[in-house]
C-alpha positions as CSV (number, residue, x, y, z in Angstrom):
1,X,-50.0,-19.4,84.4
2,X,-50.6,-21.3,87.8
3,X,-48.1,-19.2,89.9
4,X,-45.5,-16.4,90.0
5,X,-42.7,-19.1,89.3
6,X,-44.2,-19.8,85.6
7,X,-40.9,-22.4,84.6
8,X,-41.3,-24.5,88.4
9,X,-44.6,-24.8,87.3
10,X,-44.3,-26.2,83.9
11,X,-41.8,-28.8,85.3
12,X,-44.2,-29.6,87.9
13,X,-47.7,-29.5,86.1
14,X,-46.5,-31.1,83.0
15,X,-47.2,-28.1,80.8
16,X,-45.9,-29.8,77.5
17,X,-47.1,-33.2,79.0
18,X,-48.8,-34.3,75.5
19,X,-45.5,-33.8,73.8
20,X,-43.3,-35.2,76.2
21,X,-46.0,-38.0,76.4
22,X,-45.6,-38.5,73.0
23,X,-42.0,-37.9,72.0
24,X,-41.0,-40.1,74.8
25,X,-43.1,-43.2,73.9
26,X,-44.3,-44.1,77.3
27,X,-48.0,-44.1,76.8
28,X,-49.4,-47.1,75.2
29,X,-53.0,-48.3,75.3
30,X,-55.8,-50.3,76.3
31,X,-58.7,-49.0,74.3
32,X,-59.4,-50.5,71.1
33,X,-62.0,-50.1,68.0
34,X,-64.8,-52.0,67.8
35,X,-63.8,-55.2,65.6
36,X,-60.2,-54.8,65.6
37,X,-57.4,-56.8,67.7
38,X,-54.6,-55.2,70.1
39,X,-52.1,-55.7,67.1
40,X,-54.3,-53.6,64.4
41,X,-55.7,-51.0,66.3
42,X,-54.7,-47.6,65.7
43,X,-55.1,-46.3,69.3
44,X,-51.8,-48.5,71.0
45,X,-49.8,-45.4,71.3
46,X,-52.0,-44.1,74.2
47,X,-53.4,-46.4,76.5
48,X,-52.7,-44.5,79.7
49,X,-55.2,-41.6,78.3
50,X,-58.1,-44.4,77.5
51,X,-58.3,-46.4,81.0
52,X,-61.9,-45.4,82.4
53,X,-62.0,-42.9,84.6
54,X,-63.4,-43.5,88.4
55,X,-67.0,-42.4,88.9
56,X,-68.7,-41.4,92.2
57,X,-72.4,-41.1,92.7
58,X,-73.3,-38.1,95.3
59,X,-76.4,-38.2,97.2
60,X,-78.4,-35.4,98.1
61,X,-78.5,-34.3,101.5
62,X,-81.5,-32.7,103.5
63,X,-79.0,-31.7,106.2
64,X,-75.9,-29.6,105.7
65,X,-72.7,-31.2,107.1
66,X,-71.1,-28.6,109.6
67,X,-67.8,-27.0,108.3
68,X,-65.4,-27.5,110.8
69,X,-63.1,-30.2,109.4
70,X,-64.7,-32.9,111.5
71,X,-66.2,-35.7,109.4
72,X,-67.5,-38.0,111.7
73,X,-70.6,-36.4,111.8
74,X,-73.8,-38.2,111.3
75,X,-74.5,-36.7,107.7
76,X,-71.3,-38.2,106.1
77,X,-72.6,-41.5,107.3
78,X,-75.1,-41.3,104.3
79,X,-71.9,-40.7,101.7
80,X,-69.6,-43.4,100.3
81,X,-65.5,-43.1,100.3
82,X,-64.0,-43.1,96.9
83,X,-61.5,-45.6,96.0
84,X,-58.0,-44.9,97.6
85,X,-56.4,-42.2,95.8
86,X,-53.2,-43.3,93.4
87,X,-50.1,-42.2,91.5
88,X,-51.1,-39.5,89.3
89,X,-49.9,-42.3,86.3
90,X,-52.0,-45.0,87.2
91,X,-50.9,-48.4,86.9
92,X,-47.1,-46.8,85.8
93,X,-46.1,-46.0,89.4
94,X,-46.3,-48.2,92.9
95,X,-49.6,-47.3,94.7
96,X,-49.0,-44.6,97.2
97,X,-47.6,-45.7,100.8
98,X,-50.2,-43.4,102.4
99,X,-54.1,-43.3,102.2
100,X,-56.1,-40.5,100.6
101,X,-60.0,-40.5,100.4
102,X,-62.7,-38.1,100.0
103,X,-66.4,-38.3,99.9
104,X,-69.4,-35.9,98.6
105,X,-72.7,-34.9,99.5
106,X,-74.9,-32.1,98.0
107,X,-78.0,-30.0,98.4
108,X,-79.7,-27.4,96.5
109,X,-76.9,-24.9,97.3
110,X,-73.5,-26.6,97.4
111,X,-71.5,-29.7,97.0
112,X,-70.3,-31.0,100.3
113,X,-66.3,-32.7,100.1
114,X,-64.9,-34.6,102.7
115,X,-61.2,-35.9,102.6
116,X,-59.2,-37.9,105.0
117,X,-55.2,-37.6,104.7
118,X,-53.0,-39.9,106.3
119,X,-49.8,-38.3,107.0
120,X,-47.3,-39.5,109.9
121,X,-46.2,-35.9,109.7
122,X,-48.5,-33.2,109.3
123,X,-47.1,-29.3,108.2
124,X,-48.0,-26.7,106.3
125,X,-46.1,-23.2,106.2
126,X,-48.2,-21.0,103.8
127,X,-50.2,-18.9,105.5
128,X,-52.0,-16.1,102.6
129,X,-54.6,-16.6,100.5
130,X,-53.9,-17.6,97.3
131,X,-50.3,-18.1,97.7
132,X,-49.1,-21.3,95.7
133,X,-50.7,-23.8,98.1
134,X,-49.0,-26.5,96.2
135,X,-45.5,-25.7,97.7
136,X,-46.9,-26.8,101.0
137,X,-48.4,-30.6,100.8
138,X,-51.7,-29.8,99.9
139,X,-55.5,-31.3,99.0
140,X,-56.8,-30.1,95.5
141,X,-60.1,-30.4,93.5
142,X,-60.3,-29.5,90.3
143,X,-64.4,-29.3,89.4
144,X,-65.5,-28.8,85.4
145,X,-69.5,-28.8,85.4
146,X,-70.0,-28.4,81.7
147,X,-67.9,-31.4,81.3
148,X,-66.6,-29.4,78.1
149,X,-62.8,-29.4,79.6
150,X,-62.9,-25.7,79.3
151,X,-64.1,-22.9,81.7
152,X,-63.6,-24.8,85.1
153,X,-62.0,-24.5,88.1
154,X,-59.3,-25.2,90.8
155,X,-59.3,-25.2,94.7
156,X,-56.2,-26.4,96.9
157,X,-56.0,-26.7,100.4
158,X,-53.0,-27.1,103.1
159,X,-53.2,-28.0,106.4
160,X,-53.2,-24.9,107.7
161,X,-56.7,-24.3,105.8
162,X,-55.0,-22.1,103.3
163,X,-57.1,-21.5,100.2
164,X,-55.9,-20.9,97.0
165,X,-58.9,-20.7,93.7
166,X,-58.3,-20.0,90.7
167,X,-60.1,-20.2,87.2
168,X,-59.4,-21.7,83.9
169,X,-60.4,-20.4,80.8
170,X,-59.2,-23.6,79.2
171,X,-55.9,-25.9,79.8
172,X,-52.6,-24.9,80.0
173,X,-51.9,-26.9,77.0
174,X,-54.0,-25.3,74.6
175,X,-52.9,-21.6,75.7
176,X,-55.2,-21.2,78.7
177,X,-54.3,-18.5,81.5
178,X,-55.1,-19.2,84.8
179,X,-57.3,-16.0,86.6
180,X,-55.7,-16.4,89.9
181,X,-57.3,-13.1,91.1
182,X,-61.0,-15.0,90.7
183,X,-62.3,-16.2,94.1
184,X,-64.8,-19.3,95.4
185,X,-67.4,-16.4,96.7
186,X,-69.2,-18.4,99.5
187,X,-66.9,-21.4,99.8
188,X,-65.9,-22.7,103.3
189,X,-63.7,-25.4,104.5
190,X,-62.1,-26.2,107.5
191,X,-59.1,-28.5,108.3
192,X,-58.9,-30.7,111.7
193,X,-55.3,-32.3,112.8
194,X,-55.4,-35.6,114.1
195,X,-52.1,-35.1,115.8
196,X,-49.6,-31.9,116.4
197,X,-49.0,-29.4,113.3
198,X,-45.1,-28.7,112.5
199,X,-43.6,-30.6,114.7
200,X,-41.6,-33.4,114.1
201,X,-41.0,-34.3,117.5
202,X,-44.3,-36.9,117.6
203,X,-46.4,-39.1,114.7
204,X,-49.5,-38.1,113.5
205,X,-52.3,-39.8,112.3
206,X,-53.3,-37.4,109.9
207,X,-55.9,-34.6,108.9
208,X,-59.3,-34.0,107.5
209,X,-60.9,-31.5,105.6
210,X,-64.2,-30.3,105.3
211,X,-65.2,-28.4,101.7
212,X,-68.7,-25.8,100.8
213,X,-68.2,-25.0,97.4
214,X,-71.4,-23.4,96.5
215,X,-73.0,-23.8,93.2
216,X,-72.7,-20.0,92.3
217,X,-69.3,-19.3,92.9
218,X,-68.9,-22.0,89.9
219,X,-71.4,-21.2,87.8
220,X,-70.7,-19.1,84.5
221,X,-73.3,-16.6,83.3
222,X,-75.7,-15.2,85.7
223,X,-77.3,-18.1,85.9
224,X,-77.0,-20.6,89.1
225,X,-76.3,-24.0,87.9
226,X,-78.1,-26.7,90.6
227,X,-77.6,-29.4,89.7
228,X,-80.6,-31.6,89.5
229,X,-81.1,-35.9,89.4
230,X,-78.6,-37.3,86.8
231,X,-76.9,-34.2,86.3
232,X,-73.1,-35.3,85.4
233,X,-69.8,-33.4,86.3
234,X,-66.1,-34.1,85.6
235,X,-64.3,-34.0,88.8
236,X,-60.4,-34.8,90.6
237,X,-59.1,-35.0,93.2
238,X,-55.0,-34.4,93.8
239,X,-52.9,-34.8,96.7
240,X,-49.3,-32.8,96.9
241,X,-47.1,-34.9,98.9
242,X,-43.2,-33.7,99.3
243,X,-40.0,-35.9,100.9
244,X,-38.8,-34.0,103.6
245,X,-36.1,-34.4,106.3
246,X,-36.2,-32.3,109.9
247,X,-33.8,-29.5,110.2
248,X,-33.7,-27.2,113.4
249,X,-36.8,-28.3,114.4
250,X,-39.1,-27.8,110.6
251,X,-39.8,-29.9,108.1
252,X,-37.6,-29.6,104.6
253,X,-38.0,-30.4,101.1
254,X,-35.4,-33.0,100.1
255,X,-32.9,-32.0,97.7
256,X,-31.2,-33.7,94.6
257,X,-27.7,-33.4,93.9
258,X,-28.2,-30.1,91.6
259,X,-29.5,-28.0,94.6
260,X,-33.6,-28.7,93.6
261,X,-36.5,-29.8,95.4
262,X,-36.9,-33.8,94.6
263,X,-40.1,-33.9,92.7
264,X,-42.9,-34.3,94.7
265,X,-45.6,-37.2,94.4
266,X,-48.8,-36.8,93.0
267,X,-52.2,-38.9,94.2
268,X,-54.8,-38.4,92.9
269,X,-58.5,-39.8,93.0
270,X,-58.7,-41.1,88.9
271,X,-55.5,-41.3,87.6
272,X,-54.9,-39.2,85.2
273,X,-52.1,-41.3,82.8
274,X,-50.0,-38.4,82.7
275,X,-48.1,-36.1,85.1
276,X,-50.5,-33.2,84.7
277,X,-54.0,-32.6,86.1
278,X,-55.1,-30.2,83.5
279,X,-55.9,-32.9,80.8
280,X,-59.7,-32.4,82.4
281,X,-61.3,-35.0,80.0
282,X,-59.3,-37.5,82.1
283,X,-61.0,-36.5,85.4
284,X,-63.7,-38.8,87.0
285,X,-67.6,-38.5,86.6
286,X,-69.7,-36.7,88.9
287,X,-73.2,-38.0,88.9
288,X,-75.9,-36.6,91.3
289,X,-78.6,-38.6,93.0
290,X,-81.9,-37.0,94.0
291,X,-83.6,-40.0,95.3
292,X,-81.5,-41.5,98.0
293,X,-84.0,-44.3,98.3
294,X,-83.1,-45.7,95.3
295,X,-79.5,-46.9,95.1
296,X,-77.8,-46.2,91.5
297,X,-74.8,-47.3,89.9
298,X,-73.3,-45.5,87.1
299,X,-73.1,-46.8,83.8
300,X,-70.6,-44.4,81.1
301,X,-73.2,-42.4,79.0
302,X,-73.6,-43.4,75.3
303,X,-72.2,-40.0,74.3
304,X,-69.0,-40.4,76.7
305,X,-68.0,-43.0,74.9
306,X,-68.4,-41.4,71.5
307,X,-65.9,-38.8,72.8
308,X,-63.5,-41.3,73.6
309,X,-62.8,-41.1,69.5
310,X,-63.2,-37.6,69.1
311,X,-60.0,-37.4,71.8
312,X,-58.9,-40.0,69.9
313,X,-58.5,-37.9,66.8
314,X,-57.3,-34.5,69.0
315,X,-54.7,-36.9,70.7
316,X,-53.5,-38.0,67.0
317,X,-53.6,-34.6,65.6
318,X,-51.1,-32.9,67.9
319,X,-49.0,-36.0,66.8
320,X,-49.5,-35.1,63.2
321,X,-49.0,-31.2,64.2
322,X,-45.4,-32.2,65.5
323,X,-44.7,-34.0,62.7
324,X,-46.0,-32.6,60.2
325,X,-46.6,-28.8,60.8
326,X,-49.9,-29.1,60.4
327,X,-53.5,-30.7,60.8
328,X,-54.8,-33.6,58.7
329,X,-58.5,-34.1,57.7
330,X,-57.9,-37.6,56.5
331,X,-59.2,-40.0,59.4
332,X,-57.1,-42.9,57.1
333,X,-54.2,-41.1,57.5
334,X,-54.3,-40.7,61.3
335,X,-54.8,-44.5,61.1
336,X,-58.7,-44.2,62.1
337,X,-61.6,-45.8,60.4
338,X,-63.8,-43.1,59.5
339,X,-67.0,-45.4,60.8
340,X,-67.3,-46.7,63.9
341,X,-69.6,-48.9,66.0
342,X,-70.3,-48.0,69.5
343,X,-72.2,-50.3,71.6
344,X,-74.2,-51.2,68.7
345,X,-74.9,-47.8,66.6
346,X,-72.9,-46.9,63.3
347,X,-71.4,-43.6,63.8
348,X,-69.1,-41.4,61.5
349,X,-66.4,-39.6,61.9
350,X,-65.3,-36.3,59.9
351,X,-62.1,-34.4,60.1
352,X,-62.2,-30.2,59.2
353,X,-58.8,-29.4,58.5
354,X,-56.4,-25.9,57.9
355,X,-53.1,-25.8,59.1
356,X,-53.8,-23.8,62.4
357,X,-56.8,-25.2,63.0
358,X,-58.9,-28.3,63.0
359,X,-62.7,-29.6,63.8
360,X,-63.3,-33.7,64.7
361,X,-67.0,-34.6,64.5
362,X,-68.8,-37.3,65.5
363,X,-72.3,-38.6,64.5
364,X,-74.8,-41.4,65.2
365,X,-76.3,-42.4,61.6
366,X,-79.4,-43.2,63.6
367,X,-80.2,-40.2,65.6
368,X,-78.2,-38.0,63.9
369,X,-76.7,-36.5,66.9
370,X,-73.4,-34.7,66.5
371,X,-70.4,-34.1,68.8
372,X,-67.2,-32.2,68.0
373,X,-64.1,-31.4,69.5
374,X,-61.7,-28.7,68.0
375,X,-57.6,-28.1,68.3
376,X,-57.9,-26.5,71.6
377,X,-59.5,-29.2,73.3
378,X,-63.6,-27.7,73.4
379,X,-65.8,-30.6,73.1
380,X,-69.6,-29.8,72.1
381,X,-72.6,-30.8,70.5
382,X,-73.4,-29.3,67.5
383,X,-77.1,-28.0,67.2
């Protein structure tokens, strides 16, 4: 789990979020198969997990930013803003009413983050490290740099500069355990206030955050992986915002009329299409930049958009799962062609089917390259 309060976290993370995504009927979709119109394509149950994720493209950096949560130094000049952050659910919710924004840098040691939060009222009460920063508004980045959606990692921030980092072995959804006792060895951030922390009495502008997360404290094996020109990551960013009214001088959680915390918002860099960060093949694309002469702009790789089919199938097989009590290995049955065209290449899809357990793959009749993705979310290529 996330936290020592296992059910507040479910109801907050969205732990059964494909199910409730499904069996609710709110996600519909934009994404369709090649040759087919919005009325015949078998993917119009979930358009919210098929809008494109944002990208960013982080330059390299001769000169380390200083840590100290001020980011108007000279070396951030060099690094774009992302897009303002928005509701975790995309185009479902309003756009948030405060800004959130974040930047990158890297060198041949760390990734460099940068985030400004605008906040009219600053606080933050959690104090230990790795208590559940999340209770406190909070700044989160979740980081996966096999871009496999499994093995990756978590990092949230308050405003008191209270870390807590934790590990995934793969997403809550698929059975994944969070190893909350697994630290960011190396990592450094610092927080600067623009105004007065916990106190309600005056309106402040914000705060900033500064972020070191070197490359081997998320690196798995014993081997450092730096990332080089055109490396690709999948990264997010969240931001934990609470209503709160002032009692006896503190900030406090608004309640509903049963006595519980009112649900607090979620913003988040690329919208994730449903109320749950951990769906990691909905996170935004890393790509780094070597040759900051040069300016780049990022074009979805060929094989990114062949996964979009093999999450496609996984999307439709926990349908079938719930329905059925089972997997299916008939594409036609999931309502999926079994050959598809992507941007111009014939590629086939094949289903591998038990009841426990299933195997998508896809393959490019010309190259003969082959991804797969399994029932617990792994995506690969197969050698």
């Amino acid at each position: 789990m996330h936290c020592k309060q296992p059910k507040q976290l479910m109801k907050y993370r969205g732990f059964k979020g494909i199910q409730m995504a499904i069996c609710s009927g709110w996600i519909t979709l934009f994404f369709c198969a090649p040759h087919q119109s919005e009325a015949q394509s078998p993917f119009n149950n979930f358009a919210n997990l098929f809008t494109q994720p944002k990208s960013y493209i982080a330059n390299y950096t001769h000169t380390a930013p200083v840590i100290d949560g001020d980011i108007s130094d000279a070396v951030w000049q060099q690094a774009s803003w992302t897009d303002d952050f928005r509701d975790i659910e995309g185009d479902l919710k309003p756009n948030p009413p405060l800004r959130t924004r974040a930047k990158m840098l890297w060198d041949d040691s760390c990734l460099y983050i940068a985030a400004e939060i605008s906040d009219p009222n600053v606080w933050a009460y959690l104090k230990r490290h790795d208590e559940v920063v999340f209770h406190d508004n909070d700044f989160e980045v979740f980081v996966d740099p096999n871009n496999t959606t499994h093995q990756y990692f978590e990092l949230e921030f308050n405003a008191l500069n209270t870390v807590f980092d934790l590990f995934l072995n793969k997403p809550y959804r698929n059975g994944g355990n969070a190893m909350i006792n697994w630290n960011a060895e190396g990592l450094r951030s610092a927080v600067k206030v623009q105004g007065t922390l916990n106190d309600p009495s005056d309106t402040d502008k914000g705060w900033t955050i500064e972020i070191a997360i070197p490359f081997r404290a998320i690196s798995i094996g014993n081997n450092v992986q730096v990332p080089v020109d055109g490396t690709l990551w999948r990264i997010n960013f969240s931001r934990v915002e609470w209503d709160t009214k002032t009692e006896n001088g503190k900030y406090v959680k608004l309640k509903d009329g049963a006595g519980h915390n009112v649900p607090e918002h979620n913003w988040v860099w690329s919208p994730q299409g449903v109320i749950n960060m951990h769906y990691p093949e909905r996170w935004g694309y890393l790509a780094f930049n070597k040759d900051v002469t040069v300016k780049k702009t990022f074009a979805l790789p060929y094989a990114e958009e062949q996964k979009r089919y093999l999450w496609l199938i996984y999307y439709q097989e926990e349908r079938w799962k719930n329905e059925h009590d089972g997997y299916e290995e008939s594409c036609e049955k999931l309502g999926l062609n079994s050959t598809v065209t992507i941007n111009g290449h014939v590629n086939t899809l094949k289903i591998e089917a038990t009841k426990h357990q299933f195997m998508a793959l896809i393959t490019d009749e010309s190259d003969n390259i082959t991804w797969s993705i399994n029932q617990e979310g792994l995506v690969g290529r197969l050698k």
